[in-house]
C-alpha positions as a Python dict, from the first residue, in 0.01 Angstrom:
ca = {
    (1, 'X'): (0, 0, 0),
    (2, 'X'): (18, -378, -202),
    (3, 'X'): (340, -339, -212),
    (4, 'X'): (438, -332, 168),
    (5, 'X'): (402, -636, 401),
    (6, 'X'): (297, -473, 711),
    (7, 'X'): (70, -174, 770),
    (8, 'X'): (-5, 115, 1042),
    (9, 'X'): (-342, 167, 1101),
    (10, 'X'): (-367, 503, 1158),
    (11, 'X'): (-55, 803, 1133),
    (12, 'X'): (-82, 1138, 1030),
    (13, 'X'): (154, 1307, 766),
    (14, 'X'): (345, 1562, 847),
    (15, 'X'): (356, 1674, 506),
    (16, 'X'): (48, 1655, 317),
    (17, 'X'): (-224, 1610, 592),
    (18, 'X'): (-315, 1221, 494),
    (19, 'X'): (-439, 1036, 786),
    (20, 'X'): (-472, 682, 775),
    (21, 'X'): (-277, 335, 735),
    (22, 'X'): (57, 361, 614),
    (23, 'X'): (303, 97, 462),
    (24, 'X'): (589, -1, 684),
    (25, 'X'): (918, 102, 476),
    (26, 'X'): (1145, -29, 687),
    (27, 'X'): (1257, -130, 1080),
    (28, 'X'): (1615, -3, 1234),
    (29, 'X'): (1671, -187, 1518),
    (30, 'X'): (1982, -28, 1725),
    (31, 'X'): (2350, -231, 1763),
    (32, 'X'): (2257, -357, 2056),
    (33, 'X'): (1914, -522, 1970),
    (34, 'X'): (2036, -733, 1727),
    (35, 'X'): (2163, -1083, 1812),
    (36, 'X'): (2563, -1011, 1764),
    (37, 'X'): (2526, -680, 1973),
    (38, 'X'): (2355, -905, 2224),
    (39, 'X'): (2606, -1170, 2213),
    (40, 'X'): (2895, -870, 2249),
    (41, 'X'): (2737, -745, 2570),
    (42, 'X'): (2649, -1097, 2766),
    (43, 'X'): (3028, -1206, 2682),
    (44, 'X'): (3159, -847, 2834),
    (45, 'X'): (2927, -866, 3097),
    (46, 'X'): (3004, -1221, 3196),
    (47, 'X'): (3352, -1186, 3204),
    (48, 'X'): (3389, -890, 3379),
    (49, 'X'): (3144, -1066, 3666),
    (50, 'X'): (3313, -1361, 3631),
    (51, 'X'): (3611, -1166, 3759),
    (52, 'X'): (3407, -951, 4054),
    (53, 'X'): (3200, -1223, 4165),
    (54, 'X'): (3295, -1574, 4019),
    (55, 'X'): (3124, -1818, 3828),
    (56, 'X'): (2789, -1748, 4012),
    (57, 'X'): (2816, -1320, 3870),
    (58, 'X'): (2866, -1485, 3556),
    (59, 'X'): (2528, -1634, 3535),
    (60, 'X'): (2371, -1352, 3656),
    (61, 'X'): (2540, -1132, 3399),
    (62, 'X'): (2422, -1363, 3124),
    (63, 'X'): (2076, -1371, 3232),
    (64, 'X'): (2077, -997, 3314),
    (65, 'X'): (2222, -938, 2980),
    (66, 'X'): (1960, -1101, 2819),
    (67, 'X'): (1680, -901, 2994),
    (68, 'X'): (1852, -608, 2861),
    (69, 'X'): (1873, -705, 2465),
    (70, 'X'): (1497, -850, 2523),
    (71, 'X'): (1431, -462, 2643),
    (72, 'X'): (1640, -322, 2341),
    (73, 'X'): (1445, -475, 2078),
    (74, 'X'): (1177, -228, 2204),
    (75, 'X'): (1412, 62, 2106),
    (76, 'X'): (1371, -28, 1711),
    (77, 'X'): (1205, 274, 1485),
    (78, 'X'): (993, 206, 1191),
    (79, 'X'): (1027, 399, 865),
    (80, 'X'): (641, 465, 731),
    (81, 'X'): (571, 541, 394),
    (82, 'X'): (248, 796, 307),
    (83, 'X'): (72, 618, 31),
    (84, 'X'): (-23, 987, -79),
    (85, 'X'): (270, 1160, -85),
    (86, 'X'): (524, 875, -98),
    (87, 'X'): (699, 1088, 217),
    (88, 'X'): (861, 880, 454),
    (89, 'X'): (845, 948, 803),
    (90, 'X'): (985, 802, 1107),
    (91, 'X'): (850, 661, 1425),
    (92, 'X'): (894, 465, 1740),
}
């Protein structure tokens, strides 16, 4: 458990029964969470309101396409591992 930085307090293994904290492996975060995907999908969104609705659609696809990688980031999994049978499982 030392060797991880951050902890779950209390998941069951699937495996071998252990219930307890766990040692977060490791966090995927989906394409769009991170801050290129982000940047990708405000500049498609912005131009294609830009076109529709002129330069006020663009703002509002920028801001609405930062409301929507804000809610992405709550999409990312964490890998656990189980300190007693070094299985690693996968949760939301």
């Amino acid at each position: 458990m030392k060797k991880y930085r951050q902890h779950a307090e209390r998941i069951t293994c699937l495996e071998c029964g252990y219930v307890g904290p766990m040692g977060i492996k490791a966090r995927i975060k989906p394409w769009y969470a991170t801050w290129w995907g982000s940047i990708l999908l405000a500049a498609i969104a912005a131009s294609i309101a830009s076109v529709l609705f002129g330069g006020i659609g663009m703002m509002a696809a920028v801001i609405v396409g930062g409301l929507v990688s804000a809610l992405a980031l709550s999409g990312s999994r964490d890998i656990h591992s189980c300190p007693n049978c070094e299985a690693d499982l996968q949760r939301r």
